[in-house]
KEKE-3310 file (N, C-alpha, C; in steps of 0.2 Angstrom, whole numbers, plus 5000, padded with zeros to 4 digits):
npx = (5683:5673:5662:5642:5632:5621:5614:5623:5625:5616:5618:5626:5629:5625:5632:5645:5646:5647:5659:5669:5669:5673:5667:5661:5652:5644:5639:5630:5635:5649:5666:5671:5658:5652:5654:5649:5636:5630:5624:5614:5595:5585:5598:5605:5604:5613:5627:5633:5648:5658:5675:5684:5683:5687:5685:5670:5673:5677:5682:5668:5657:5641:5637:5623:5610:5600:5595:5594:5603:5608:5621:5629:5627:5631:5646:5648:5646:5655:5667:5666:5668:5681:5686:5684:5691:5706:5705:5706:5693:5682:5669:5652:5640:5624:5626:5619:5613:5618:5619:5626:5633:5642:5649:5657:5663:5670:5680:5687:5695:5703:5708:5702:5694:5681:5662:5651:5630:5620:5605:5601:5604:5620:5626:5625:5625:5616:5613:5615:5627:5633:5643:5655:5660:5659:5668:5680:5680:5682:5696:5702:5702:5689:5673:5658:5644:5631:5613:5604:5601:5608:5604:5591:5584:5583:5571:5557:5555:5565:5576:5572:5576:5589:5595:5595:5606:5616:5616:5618:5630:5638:5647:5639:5626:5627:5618:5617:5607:5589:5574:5558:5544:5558:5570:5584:5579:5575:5585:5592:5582:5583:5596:5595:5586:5594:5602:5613:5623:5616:5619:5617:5618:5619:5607:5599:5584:5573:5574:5570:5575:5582)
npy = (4993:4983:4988:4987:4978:4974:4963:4952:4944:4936:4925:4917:4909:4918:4918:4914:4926:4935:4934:4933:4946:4952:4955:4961:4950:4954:4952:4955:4951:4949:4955:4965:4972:4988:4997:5009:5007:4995:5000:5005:5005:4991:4989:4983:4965:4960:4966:4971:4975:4985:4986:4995:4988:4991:5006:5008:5007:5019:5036:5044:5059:5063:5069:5077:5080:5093:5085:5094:5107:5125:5132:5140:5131:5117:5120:5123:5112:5103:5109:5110:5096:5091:5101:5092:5081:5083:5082:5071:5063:5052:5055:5052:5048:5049:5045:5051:5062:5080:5089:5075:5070:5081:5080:5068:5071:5080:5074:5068:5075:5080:5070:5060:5049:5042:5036:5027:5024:5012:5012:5002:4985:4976:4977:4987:5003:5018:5035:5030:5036:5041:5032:5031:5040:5032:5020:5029:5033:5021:5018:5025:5021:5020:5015:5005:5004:4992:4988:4979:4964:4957:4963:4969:4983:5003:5007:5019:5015:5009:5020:5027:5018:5015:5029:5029:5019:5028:5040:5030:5027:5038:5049:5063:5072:5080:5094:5102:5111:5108:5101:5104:5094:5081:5069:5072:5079:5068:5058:5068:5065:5054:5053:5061:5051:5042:5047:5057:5068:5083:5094:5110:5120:5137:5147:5156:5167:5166:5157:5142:5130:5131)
npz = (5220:5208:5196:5199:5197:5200:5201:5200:5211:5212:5204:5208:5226:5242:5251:5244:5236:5244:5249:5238:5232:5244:5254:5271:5283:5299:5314:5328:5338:5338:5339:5332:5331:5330:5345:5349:5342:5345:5358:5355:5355:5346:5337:5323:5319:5310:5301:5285:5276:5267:5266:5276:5291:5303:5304:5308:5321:5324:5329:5327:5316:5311:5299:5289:5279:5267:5250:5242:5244:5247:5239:5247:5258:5254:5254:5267:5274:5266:5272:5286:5286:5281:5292:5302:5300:5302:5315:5319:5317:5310:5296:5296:5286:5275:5257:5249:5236:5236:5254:5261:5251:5249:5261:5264:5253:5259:5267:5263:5253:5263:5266:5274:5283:5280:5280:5273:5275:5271:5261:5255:5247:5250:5237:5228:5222:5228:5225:5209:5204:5214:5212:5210:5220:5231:5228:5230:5243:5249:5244:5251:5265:5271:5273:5268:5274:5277:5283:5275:5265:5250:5235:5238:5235:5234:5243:5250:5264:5268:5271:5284:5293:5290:5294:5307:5310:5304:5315:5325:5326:5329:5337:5337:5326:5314:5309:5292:5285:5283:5277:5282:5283:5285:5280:5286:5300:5305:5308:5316:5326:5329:5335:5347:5354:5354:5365:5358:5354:5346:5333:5325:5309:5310:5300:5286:5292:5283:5274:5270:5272:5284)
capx = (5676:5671:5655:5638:5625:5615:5611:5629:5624:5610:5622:5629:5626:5625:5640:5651:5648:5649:5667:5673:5668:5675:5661:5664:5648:5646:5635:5628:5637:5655:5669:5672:5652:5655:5651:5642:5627:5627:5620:5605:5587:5586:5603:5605:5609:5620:5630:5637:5652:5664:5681:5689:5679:5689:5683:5665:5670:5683:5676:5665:5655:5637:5634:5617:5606:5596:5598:5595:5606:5611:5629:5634:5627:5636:5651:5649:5645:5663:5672:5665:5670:5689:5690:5683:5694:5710:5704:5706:5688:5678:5663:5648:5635:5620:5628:5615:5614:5617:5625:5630:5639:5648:5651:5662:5670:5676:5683:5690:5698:5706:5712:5701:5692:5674:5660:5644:5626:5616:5599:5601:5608:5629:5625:5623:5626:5612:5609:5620:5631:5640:5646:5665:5661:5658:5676:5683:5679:5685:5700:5703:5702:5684:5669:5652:5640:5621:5610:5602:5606:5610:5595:5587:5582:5582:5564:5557:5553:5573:5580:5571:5582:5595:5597:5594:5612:5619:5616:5620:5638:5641:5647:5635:5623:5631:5613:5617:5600:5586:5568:5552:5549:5564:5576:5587:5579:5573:5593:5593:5575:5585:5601:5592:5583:5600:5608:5618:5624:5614:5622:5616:5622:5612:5606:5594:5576:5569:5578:5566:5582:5588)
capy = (4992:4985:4988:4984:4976:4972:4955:4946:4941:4929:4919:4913:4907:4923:4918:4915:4930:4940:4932:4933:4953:4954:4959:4956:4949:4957:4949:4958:4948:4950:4958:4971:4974:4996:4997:5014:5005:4990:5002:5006:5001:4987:4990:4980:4961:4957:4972:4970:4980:4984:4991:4994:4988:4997:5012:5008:5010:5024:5039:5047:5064:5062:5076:5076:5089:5092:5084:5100:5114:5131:5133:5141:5124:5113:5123:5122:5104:5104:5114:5106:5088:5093:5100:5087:5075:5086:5081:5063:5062:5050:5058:5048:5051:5044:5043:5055:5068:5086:5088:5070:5069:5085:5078:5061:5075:5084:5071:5064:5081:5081:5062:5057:5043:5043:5029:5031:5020:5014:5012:4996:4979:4978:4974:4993:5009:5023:5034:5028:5043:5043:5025:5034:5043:5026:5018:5034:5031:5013:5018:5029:5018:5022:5009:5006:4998:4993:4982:4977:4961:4959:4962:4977:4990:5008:5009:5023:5013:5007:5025:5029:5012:5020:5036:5026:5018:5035:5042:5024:5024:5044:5053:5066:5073:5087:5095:5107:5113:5102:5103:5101:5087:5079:5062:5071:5078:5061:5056:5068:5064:5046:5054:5062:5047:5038:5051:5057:5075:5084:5101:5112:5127:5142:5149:5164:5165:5168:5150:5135:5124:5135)
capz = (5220:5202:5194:5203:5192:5206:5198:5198:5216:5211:5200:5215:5232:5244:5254:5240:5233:5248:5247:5231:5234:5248:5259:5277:5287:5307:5319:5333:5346:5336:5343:5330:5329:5331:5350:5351:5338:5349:5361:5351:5355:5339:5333:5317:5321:5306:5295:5280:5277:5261:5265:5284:5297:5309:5303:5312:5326:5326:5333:5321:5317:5307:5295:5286:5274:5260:5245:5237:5247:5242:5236:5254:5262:5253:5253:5273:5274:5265:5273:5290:5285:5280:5299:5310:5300:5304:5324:5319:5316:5306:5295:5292:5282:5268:5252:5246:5234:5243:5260:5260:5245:5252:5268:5259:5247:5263:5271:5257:5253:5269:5266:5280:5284:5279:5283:5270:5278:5263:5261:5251:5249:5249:5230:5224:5226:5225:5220:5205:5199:5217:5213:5208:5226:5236:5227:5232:5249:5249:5243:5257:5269:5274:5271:5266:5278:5278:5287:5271:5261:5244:5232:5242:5229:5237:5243:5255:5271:5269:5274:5290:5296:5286:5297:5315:5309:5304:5322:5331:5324:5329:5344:5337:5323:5313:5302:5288:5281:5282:5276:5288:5286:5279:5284:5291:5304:5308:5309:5323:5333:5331:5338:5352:5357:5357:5368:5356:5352:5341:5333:5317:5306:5307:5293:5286:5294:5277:5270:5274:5273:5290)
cpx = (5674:5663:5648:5635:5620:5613:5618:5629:5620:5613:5624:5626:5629:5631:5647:5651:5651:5656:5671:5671:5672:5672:5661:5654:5646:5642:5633:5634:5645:5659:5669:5666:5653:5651:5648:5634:5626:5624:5614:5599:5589:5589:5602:5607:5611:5621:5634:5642:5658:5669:5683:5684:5680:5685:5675:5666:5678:5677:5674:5660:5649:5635:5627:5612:5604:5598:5598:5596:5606:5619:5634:5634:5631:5644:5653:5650:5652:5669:5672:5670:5677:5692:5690:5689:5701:5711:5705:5697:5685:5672:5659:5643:5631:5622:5624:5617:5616:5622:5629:5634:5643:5651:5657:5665:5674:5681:5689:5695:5703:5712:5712:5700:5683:5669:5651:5638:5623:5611:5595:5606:5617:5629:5625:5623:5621:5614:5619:5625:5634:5644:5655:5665:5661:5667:5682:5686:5682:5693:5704:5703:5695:5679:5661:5651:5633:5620:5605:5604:5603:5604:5591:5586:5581:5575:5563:5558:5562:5578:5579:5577:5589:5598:5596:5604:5616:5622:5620:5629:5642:5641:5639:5632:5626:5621:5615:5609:5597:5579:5564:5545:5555:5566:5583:5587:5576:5578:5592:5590:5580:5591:5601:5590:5588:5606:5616:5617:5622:5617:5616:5619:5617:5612:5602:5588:5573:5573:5574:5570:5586:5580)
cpy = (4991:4987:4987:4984:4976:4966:4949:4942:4936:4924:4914:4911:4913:4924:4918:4921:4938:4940:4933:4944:4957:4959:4956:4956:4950:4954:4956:4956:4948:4953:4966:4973:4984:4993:5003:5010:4998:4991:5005:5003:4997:4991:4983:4972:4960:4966:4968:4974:4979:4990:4991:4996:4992:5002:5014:5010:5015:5032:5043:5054:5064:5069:5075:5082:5088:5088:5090:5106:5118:5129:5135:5134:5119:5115:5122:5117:5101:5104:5109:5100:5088:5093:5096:5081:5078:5085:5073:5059:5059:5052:5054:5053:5045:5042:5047:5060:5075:5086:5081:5069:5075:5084:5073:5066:5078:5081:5067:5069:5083:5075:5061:5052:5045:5035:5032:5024:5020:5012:5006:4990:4982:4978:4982:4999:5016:5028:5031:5032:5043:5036:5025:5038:5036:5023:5023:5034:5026:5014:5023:5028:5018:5015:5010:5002:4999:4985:4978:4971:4960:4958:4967:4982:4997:5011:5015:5020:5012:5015:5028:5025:5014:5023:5032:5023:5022:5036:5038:5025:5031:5044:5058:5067:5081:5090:5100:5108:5107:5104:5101:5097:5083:5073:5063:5075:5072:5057:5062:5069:5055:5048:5056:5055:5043:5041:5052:5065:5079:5094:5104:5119:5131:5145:5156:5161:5164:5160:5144:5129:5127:5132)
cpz = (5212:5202:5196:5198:5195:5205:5199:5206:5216:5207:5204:5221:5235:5247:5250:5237:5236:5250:5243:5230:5239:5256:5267:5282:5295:5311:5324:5341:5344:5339:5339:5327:5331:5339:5352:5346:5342:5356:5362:5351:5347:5335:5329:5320:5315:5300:5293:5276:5271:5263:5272:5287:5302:5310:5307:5319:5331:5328:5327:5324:5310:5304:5289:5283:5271:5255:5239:5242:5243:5243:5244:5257:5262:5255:5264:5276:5272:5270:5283:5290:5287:5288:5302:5307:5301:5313:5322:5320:5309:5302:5292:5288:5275:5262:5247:5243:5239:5246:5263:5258:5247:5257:5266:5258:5253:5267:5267:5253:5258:5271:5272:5279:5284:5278:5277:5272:5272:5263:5257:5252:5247:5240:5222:5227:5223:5230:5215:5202:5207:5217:5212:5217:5232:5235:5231:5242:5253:5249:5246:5265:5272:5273:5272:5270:5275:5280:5279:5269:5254:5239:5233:5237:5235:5237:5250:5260:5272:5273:5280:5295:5297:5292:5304:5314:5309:5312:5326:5331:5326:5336:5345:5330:5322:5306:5300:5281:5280:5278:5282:5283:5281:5285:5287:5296:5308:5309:5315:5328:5334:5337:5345:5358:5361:5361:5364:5356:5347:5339:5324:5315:5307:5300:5292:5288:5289:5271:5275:5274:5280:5294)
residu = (UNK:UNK:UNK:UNK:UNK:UNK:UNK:UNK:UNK:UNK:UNK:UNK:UNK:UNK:UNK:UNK:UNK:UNK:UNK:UNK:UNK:UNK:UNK:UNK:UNK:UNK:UNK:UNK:UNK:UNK:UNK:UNK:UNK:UNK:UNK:UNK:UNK:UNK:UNK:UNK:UNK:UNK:UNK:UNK:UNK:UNK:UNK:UNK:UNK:UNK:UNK:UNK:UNK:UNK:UNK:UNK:UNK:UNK:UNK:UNK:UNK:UNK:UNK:UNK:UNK:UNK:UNK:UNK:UNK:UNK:UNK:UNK:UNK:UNK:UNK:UNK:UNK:UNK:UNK:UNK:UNK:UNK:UNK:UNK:UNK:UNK:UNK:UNK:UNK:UNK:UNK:UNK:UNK:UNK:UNK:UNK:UNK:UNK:UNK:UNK:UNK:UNK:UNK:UNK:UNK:UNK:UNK:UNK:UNK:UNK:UNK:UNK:UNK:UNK:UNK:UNK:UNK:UNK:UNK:UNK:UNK:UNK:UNK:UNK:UNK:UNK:UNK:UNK:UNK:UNK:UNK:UNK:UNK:UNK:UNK:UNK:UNK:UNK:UNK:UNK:UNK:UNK:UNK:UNK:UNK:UNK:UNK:UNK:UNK:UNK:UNK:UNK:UNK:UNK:UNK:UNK:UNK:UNK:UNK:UNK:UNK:UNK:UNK:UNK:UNK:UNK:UNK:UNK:UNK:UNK:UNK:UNK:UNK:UNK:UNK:UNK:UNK:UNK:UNK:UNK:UNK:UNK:UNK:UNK:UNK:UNK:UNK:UNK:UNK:UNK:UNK:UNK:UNK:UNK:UNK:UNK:UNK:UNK:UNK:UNK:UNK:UNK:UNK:UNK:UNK:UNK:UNK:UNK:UNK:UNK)
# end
């Protein structure tokens, strides 16, 4: 995975460049489109996906949390990851500071397979500092999707979308510490909606991430 400029995609025409990257384009109506997210009220009609397609639509497990945990949180979002990939479990997740960035590391620690949804065009990776954790991923056999296309800058309205994909591509919804309100309990009001399995960690009364 070199370098993302975000800009070396205007140089070119979008199709060549999504080729010469190696970025594989999904349709809706494709055979290897994931078949739990082509069961979703307005599932995405086209993803754009870097690294093993398969891996969409292996059986997966969404973990999701603050971007600002406490150290047990993260430490559990971890530890979490590691086992479900031990069951031959796929772990998704945002790509986010926080419990997502621990989610990746567990799975990746485990020498699973992990699948990160982003919030942006294929062109970039935010926030920027997990751009060595995205590769990682890749190189892992796992793979980076979004419905975005190339150009998209990481705006809010972008990550509500976000998390509807999360949810669509899981069996279930794993939350480790969230805020009220936050995006990822709205990854599992989506999860709910789409008859998925929604789980959480407990935590302390006295901890507003619990």
């Amino acid at each position: 995975c070199p370098a993302r400029s975000g800009r070396d995609w205007i140089r070119a025409a979008p199709c060549e460049w999504l080729l010469r990257r190696g970025i594989h384009v999904i349709a809706l109506a494709d055979d290897d489109y994931p078949p739990l997210l082509r069961q979703i009220p307005g599932a995405p009609p086209v993803l754009f996906v870097e690294g093993a397609v398969a891996a969409l639509s292996s059986p997966q497990i969404a973990i999701v949390g603050s971007r600002s945990p406490t150290a047990s949180g993260q430490e559990l979002a971890q530890q979490f990851a590691s086992e479900l990939c031990e069951y031959a479990l796929t772990v998704t997740s945002g790509l986010a500071l926080g419990i997502d960035s621990a989610a990746h590391l567990g799975a990746l620690e485990a020498l699973g397979v992990s699948v990160a949804v982003m919030g942006t065009g294929p062109d970039r990776v935010y926030p920027a500092r997990n751009r060595v954790l995205a590769e990682r991923i890749l190189a892992h056999g796992g793979a980076l999707v979004t419905e975005f296309v190339p150009g998209i800058r990481p705006e809010a309205a972008n990550f509500p979308r976000r998390n509807r994909i999360i949810s669509g591509l899981s069996l279930g919804v794993l939350v480790v510490e969230a805020a009220l309100p936050s995006g990822s309990l709205l990854t599992a009001q989506c999860a709910l909606e789409q008859n998925r399995e929604v789980m959480a960690v407990p935590g302390s009364v006295r901890s507003a991430l619990s």
